[in-house]
Structure formats: C-alpha cells, structure tokens
C-alpha positions in Angstrom: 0.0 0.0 0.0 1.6 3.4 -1.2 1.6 6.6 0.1 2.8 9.8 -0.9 4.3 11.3 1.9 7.8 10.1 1.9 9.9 8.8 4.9 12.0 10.2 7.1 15.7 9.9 6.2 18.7 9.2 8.4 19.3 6.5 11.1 16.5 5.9 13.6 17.6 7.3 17.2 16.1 4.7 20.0 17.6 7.1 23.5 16.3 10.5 22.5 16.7 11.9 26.1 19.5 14.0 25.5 18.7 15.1 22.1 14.9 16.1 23.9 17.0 18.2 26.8 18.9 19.9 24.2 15.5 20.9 22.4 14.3 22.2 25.5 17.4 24.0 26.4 18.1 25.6 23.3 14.5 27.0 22.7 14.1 27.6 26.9 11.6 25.4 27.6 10.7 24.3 31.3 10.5 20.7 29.6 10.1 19.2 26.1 7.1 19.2 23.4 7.3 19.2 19.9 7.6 22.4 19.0 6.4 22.9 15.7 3.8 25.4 15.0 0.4 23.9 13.7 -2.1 26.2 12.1 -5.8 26.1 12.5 -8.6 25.9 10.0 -9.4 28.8 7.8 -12.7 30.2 7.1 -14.5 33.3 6.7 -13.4 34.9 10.0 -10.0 34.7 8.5 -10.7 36.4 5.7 -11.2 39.4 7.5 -7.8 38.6 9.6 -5.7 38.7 6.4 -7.1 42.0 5.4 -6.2 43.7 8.8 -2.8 42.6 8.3 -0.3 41.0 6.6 0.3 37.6 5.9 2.6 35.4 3.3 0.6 32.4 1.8 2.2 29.5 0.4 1.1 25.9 -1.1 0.6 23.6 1.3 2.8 20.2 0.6 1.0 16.9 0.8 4.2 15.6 2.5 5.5 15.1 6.4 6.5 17.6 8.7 10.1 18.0 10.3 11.8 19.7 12.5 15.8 19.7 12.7 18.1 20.0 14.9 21.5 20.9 13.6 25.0 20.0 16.0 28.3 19.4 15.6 29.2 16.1 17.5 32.3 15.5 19.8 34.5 14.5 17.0 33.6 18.2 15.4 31.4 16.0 12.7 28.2 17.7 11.5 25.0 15.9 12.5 21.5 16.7 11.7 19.0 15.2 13.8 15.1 15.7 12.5 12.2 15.0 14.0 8.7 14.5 13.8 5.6 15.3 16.0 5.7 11.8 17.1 9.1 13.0 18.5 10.4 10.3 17.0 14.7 11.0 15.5 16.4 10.5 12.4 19.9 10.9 12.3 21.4 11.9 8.9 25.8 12.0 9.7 28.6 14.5 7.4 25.3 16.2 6.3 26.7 19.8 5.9 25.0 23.2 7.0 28.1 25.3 6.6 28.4 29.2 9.0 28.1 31.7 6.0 31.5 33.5 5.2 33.4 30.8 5.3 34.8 29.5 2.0 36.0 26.1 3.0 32.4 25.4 4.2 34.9 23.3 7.0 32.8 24.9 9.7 29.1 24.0 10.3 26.1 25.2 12.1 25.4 23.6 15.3 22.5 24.7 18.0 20.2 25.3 15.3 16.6 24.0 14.9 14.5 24.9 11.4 11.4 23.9 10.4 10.0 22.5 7.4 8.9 19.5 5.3 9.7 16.5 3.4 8.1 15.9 0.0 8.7 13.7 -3.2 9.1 15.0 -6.1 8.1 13.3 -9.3 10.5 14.1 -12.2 9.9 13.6 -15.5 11.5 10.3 -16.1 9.2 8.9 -13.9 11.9 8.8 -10.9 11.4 10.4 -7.8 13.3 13.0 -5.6 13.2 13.4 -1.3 13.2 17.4 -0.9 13.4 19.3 2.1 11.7 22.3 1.8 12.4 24.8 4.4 9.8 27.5 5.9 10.6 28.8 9.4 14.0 29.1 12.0 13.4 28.9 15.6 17.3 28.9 16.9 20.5 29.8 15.0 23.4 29.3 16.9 21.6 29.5 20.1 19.7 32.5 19.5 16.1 32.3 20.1 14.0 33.7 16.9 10.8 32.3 18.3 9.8 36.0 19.8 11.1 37.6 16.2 8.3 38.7 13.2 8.7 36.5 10.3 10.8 38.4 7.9 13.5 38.1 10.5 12.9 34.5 11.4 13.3 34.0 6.8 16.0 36.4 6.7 18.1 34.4 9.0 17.2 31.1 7.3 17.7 32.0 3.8 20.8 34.1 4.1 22.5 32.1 7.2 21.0 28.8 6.6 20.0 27.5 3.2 22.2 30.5 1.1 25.8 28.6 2.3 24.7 25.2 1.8 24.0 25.8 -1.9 26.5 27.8 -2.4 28.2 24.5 -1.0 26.7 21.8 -3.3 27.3 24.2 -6.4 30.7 23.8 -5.8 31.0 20.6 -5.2 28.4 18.3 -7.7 30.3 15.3 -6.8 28.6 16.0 -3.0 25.5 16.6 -4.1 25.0 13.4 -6.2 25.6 11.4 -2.4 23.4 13.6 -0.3 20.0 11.9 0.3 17.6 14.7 -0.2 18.1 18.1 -1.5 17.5 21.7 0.6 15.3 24.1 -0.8 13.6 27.3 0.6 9.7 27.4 0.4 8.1 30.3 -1.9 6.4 32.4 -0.1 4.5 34.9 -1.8 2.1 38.0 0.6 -1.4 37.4 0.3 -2.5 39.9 -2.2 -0.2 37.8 -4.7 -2.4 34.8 -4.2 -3.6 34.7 -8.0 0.8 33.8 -8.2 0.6 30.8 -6.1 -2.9 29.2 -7.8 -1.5 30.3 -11.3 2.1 29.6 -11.3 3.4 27.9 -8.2 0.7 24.9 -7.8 0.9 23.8 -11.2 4.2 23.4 -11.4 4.3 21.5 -8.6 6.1 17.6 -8.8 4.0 16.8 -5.7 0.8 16.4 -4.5 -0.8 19.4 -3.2 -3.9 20.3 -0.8 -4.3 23.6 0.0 -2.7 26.7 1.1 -0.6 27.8 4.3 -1.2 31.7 5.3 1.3 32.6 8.1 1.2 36.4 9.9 4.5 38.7 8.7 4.3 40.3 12.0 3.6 38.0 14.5 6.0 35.5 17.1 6.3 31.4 16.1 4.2 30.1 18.4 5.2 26.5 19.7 1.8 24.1 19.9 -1.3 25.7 18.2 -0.7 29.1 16.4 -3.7 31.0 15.7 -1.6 33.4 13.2 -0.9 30.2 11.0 -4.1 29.8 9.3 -4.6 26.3 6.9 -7.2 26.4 4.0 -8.2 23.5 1.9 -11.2 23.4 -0.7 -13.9 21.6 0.4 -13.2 18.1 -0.7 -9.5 19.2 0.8 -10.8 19.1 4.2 -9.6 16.3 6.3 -9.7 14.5 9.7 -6.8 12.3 10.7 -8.6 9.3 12.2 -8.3 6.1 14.3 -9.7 3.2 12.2 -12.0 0.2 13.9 -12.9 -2.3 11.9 -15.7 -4.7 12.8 -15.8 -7.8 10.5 -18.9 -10.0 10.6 -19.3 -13.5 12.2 -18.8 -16.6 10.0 -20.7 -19.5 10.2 -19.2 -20.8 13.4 -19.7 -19.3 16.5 -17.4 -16.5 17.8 -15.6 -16.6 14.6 -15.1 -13.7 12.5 -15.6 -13.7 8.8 -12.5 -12.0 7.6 -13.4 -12.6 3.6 -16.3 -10.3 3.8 -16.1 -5.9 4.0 -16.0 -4.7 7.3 -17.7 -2.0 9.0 -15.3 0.7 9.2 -15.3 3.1 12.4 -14.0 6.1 12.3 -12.6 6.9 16.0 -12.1 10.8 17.6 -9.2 10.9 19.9 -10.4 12.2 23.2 -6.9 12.8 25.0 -5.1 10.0 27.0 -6.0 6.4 25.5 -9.5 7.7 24.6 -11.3 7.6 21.4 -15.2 8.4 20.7 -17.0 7.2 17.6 -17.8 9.8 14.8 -18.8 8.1 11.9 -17.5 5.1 9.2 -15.7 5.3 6.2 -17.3 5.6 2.6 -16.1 3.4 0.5 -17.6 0.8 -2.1 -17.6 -2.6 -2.2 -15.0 -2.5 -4.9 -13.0 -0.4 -3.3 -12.4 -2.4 0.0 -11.7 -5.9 -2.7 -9.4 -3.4 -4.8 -7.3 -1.7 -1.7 -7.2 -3.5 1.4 -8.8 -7.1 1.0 -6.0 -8.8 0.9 -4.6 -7.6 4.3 -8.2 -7.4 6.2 -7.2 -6.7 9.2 -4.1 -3.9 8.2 -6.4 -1.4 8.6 -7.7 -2.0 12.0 -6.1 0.7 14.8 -4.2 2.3 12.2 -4.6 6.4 12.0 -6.2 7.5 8.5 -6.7 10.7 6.9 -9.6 11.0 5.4 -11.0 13.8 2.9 -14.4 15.2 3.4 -16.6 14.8 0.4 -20.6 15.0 -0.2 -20.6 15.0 -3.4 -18.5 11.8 -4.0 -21.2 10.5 -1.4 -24.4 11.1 -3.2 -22.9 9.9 -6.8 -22.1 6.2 -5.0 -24.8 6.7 -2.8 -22.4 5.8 0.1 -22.8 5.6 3.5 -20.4 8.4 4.8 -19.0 11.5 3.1 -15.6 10.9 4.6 -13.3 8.8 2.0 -9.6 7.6 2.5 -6.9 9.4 1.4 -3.7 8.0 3.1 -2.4 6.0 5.9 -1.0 8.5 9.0 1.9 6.6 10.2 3.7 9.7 11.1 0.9 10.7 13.5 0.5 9.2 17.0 -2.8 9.8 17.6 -5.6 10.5 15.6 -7.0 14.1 15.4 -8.5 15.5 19.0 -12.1 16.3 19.2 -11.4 19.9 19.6 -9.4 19.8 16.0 -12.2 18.0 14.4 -14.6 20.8 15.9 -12.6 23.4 14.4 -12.6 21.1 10.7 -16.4 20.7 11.0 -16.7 24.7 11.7 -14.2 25.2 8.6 -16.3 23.0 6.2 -19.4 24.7 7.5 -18.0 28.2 7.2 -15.6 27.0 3.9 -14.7 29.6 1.6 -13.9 28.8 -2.0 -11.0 29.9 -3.6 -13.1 32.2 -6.0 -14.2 33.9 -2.8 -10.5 33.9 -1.5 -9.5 35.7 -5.2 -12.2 38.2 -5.3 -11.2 39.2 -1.8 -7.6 39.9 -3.3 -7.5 43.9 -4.6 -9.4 44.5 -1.0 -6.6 43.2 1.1 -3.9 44.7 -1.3 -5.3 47.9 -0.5 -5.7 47.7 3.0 -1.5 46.6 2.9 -0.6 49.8 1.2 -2.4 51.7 3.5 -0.6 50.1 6.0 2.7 50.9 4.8 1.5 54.6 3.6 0.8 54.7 7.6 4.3 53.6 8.5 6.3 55.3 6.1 4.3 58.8 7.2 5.0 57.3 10.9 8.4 57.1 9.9 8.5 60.9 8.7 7.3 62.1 11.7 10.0 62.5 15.0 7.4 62.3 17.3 6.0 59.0 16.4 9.4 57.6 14.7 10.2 53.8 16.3 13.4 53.7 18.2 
C-alpha cells in the first residue's frame, strides 16, 4: 500500500533523552514538546484577519512535517538530527549546513533548529526526488527567533541557513549526487499575490498538493497551536486524521469472524489519554475495499487514517459516509483530538472557496498599502518615529 508522503531519512535514534534536553534547552523550555507550530482551519473569519494585516501564503505540501536540529558532535562532525511530532529521531551523519563567510564550508552550524517538510518530487522520467523544503527558523546558533516577526525569522534562514549550503553543493556536484535529499527554501508569496501561487506555483508542482498555508508577517512562532498560522483546503481538501475500527462480521461458526467479507469501518475521535469516541465510518464501495485492502483485512484496523471530506462523492455512489480515504498517518501518534475535528467541522461549515479567496484579493492589497503609507508617514514624523 503506497503513500505519498515520503519517509523520514537518516538513522532511527532509540535514546532521545538528550537530544529532547537539548531541544528544550536551546528553545528555553521548562520541559520538552514538539515544537512545531500547527495552524488552525481557515474560514471566513480569516478572511477578514488577512485584510487587517499582513500575511505570506504558500502551497501547502502533501508531505511530512520536520523539524531539525543541527550540531556538531564530539568529533567536530556535523550531525543533523530531525524530528517529527511523534518525537520520534532520524539521524542523517557529514550532512553539511556550513556558517556563511566561510569559504571552505569546513565549519558547520550547530545549536540550530529549522522547520519545514519533506516531500517527493516526481520528475519527468518517472523517478522520484526526497526534498526538504524549508519554511521557518526557531534557533541559530543558540539565538532564540521564536519571539522575532517572520521576515526576520526567513532572513536568518535564507541568508544564514539554506544560502551557504547551496553555495556548498554548487561547488561541489560530486557531493550533491551522495546527499540523500536536496534543501530548498519554500516560496512564499504575501497574500495579495495569491492569484501567483494558484496560477504559477501549484501547477508546477512535482508533488501532491492540498491547499494553502497563510502565516502572519508580524507576529512571534508560536510553539503548539498558532492561531496566526491559518490552513485552507477546498472543500473536498478538508480532512480528519482518524483512528480506524474495523468490525468484521461473524462466519458460520460461533465466535468466529468472517474476515473474507467488507468490514464496518469506524472512524474513532481521539479524546486525550487512550481515549477515542466514535464519529462516523468510512465511505467506500464494495470494490474499493476488494481493490485496496482485501487482501490484508485486518491492516487497517487501529491504524490512524486521513480522510478527505466529500458529499458530493457521497451522493454519486450513494455511500454511507461523506468521509473517503486518502492515506495512511503513520507519522501521526494519535488521531486528530475532538477539539481539532470541531474546528474542521466549523471550517467546512464556514468554507470559503478559492473564488471567494481571489475576489477578496485587490481589497486586502489595498488595506496593505495603506498600512505601509501609515508607517512610512509614521516614519517621517519624529514624534512617532520607532526607536
């Protein structure tokens, strides 16, 4: 069974305690958590939020999220350590993230964390290509960006981060061929240049694609939920990551399942702890389940699932359920909380379509040059001039 996000390179780390410490430490937290920002859903509230101020939007990846750590170890080696919001760690050794200015690129980056994600990339012969693109910087050398705007947090990566490593691989091809994925920056585009990414940026695209990340210019990373990271997805884009219980009929002999025939699927809420609630079952047709997932029956069963939201799709195969499968979640420890799938069901009650997100375009470009208008005149004026 396929899937398209990719897995995470490097050597698996089993004792992560230090490595968690070190987290902690360099981002000064009282005690470790995944840090990673994660957006909420977008709907029409939002709309009005990205008018009153600035935002970049980019394309958001169907791929895994990563973290990494940069070091150096004891034997002044480079090591990059990523990891997911499972926590779990990937080791990737002699992986170079060279300090700018130096022309040797001897001397590497260590107590560095930046954030971004893996994707594949289909080429055109058919063969595939582990990217990772990067989006955000938390630490560089021990300094803390996390209370920094944006532009600061990008400058820093781009110039101090992903700049020196190209300039690296340029110069040495022979490198580059043995490295096992390739570093690239993210395009980010503001908001009023939306029209850029739908037009030019998604369909060039060698991966798979589901909808659109709008992050505030202005506002801190926030570590856990960010309400200024803002996630939209069309409506058949919208998605629950779900626990799966399947319940397989009884044979003809007592107490004995019959494993040949389709299953009732469950679809399971994660209620915090161990706990899961039901919410629904899968739609899918009987030709579906013989096509996908007959011959392993039972594969399925307490796996997490993503699964897309789609009516439509529903009343055409007259299914039982609008929710259809998309992928397997095996990046994800737990299914989706209930409070997450509350805000999903709000977003595909309040959806707004990307016509409505491209009408709302010349408004919100207008209300960003008045901002800058107001902070240029701000900046002409001694009394109300920033120090």
């Amino acid at each position: 069974m396929t899937s398209s996000v990719p897995n995470i390179p490097g050597e698996f780390v089993r004792d992560t305690g230090a490595l968690k410490e070190k987290v902690a430490s360099l981002l000064k937290l009282n005690s470790y958590k995944f840090p990673g920002a994660q957006p909420i859903s977008f709907g029409s509230k939002q709309l009005q939020e990205i008018e009153q101020e600035d935002f970049f939007v980019a394309e958001k990846s169907d791929g895994v999220r990563c973290l990494a750590l940069l070091t150096v170890n004891n034997r002044k080696e480079p090591e990059v350590y990523l990891f997911d919001r499972k926590s779990n760690f990937h080791v990737v050794r002699n992986f170079r993230f060279p300090i700018p200015g130096d022309p040797t690129f001897r001397k590497c980056l260590k107590n560095t964390i930046i954030d971004g994600e893996f994707v594949l990339d289909k080429e055109p012969d058919g063969s595939t290509q582990l990217k990772f693109l990067l989006f955000d910087c938390l630490c560089i050398e021990e300094k803390v960006l996390v209370s920094r705007g944006l532009m600061t947090r990008l400058g820093y990566l781009k110039a101090d981060i992903i700049k020196p490593h190209q300039e690296m691989v340029k110069k040495n091809p022979d490198m580059a061929r043995r490295m096992p994925f390739i570093v690239e920056f993210k395009e980010q585009q503001f908001t009023h240049h939306l029209d850029i990414v739908f037009n030019e940026i998604i369909p060039k695209l060698k991966h798979g694609n589901d909808g659109l990340i709008f992050t505030s210019v202005n506002a801190p990373y926030a570590m856990g939920t960010c309400n200024k990271m803002l996630k939209w997805k069309p409506l058949n884009e919208n998605s629950v990551d779900f626990k799966v219980e399947l319940l397989f009929p009884g044979s003809s002999l007592p107490g004995v399942k019959d494993f040949t025939a389709k299953p009732r699927i469950n679809l399971l809420i994660w209620q915090g702890g161990t706990d899961y609630s039901r919410f629904s079952e899968l739609g899918i047709t009987d030709e579906e389940w013989d096509r996908q997932f007959k011959q392993k029956p039972t594969y399925m069963d307490g796996k997490i699932i993503e699964c897309n939201y789609d009516p439509e799709l529903q009343r055409e195969l007259n299914l039982s359920s609008p929710w259809r499968f998309m992928r397997f979640r095996d990046d994800k420890p737990d299914g989706n909380h209930q409070s997450t799938v509350n805000n999903v069901m709000r977003s595909i009650e309040d959806a707004v379509s990307q016509e409505q997100l491209i009408a709302c375009m010349p408004k919100i470009k207008e209300a960003s040059n008045r901002r800058k208008e107001s902070e240029l005149t701000d900046d002409r004026d001694p009394k109300k001039r920033r120090l």
